[in-house]
C-alpha positions in Angstrom: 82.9 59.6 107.4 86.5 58.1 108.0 87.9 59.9 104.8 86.0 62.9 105.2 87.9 63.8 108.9 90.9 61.8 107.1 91.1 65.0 105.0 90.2 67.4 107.3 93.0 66.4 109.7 95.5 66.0 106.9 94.5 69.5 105.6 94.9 70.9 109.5 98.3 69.0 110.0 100.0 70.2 106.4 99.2 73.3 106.9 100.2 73.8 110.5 103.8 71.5 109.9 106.1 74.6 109.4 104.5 76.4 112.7 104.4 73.5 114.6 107.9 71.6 113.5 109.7 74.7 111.7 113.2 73.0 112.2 111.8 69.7 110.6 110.0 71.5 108.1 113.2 73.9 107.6 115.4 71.1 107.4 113.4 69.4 104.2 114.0 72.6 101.8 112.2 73.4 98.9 111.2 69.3 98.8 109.2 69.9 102.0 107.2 72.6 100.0 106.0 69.7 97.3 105.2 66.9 100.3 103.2 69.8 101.6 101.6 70.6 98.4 101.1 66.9 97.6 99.4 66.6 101.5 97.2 69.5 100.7 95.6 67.9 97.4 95.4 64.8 99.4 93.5 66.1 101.9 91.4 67.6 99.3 90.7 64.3 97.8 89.8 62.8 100.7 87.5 65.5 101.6 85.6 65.2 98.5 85.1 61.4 98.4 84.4 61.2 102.2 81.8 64.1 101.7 80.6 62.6 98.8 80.1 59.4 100.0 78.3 59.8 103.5 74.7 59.2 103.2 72.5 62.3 103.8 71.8 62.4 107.8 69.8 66.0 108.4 70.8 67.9 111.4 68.7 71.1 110.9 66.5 72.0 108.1 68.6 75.6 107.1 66.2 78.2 106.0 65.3 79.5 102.5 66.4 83.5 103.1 70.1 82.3 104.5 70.7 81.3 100.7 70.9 85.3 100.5 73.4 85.5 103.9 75.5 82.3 102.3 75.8 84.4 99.4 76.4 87.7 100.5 78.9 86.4 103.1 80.8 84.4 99.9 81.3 87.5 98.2 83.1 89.5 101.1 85.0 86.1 101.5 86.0 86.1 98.2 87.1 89.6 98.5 89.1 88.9 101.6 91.1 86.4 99.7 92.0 88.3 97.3 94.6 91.0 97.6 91.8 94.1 97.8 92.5 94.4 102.0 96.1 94.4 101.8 96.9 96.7 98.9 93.2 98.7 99.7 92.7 101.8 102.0 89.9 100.3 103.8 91.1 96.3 105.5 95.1 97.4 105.0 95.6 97.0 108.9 93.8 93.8 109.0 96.1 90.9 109.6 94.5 87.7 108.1 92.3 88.7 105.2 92.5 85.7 103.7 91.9 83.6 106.6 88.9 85.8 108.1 87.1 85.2 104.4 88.2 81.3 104.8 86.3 81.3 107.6 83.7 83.7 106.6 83.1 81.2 104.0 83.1 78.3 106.1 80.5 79.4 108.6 78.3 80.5 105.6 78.3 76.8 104.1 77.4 76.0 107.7 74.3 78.4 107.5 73.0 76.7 104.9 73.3 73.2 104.5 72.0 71.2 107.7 73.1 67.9 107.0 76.1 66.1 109.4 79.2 65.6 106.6 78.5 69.5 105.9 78.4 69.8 109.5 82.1 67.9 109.7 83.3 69.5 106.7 82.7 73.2 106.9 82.7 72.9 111.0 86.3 71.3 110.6 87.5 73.7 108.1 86.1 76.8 109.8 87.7 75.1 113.4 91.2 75.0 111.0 90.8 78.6 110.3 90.2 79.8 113.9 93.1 77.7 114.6 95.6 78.8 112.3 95.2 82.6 113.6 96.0 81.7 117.0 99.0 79.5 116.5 100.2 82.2 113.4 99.6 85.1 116.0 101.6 83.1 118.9 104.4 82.3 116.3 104.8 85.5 115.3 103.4 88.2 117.6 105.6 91.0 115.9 103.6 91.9 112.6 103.1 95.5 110.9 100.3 95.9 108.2 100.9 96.5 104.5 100.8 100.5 103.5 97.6 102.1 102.9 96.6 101.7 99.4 93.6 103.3 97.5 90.1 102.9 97.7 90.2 102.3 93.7 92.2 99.4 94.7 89.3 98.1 96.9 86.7 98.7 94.2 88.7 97.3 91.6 89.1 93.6 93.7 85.3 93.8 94.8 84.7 94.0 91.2 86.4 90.9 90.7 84.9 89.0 93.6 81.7 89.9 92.4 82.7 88.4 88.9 84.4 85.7 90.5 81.1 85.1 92.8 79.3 84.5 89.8 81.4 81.8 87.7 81.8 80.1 91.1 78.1 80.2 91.5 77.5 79.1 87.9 80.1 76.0 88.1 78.9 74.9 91.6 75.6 74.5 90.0 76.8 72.3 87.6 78.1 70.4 89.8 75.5 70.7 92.7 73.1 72.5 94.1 72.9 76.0 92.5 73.4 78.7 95.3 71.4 81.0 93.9 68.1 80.6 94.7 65.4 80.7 92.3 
């Protein structure tokens, strides 16, 4: 468990450096972009073989039909990390796209795996995300969205999430479990 919130803290902390310390982080140049890269992947590693390695401990037993919300809710995450709601007419006023599906995505992975390292993972990540708003929003209050783009803009990325959904969903199964029930 010690390497799993290892990773999650590291994650939260390189991430949040240039908000939190922008002088120190301004002062370290483009090398400060590379130690935050090389945190980042860190934290990632960690996070795997922390999760990995914690025994199964069952919190809740998730039902079968939130296999279908996980999935539905990954596929309007992976559209809101992609660049559909900020060159789209539909989520062009909407401010964090990317870290509304982040979180969309995390709270999904919540929904449907019970067990207490998903619990600290995904509940750490999606407590990152909620985070992240509020200090971005308190660091920079002033913000103006993107100009409306077109609705074949939307379709076109939602397109691609969908494709994206599936080669995701393929790969995690090789992997793990498959998401896709059945």
């Amino acid at each position: 468990m010690t390497l799993l919130v290892l990773g999650i803290l590291l994650w939260i902390a390189a991430h949040l450096f240039k908000r939190v310390a922008p002088d120190m982080r301004a002062s370290m140049g483009d090398k400060g972009k590379g130690l935050v890269a090389l945190a980042l992947v860190g934290s990632i590693v960690l996070m795997v073989l922390g999760y990995r390695s914690m025994d199964f401990i069952p919190v809740w037993e998730p039902a079968p039909f939130l296999n279908h919300i996980n999935n539905l809710a990954v596929l309007i995450a992976l559209y809101f990390t992609s660049p559909g709601p900020s060159k789209g007419a539909i989520f062009y006023k909407m401010r964090h796209p990317m870290l509304i599906g982040f979180k969309l995505w995390a709270a999904a992975h919540l929904l449907v795996n019970g067990d207490l390292a998903s619990i600290i993972l995904f509940g750490g990540l999606l407590a990152w995300g909620v985070i992240e708003v509020i200090v971005i929003n308190r660091s920079e209050p002033n913000w103006t969205p993107n100009p409306k783009g077109t609705i074949a803009k939307d379709a076109m990325f939602f397109a691609i999430s969908i494709l994206l959904l599936a080669v995701i969903g393929y790969v995690h199964g090789l992997i793990g479990p498959s998401p896709f029930p059945g």
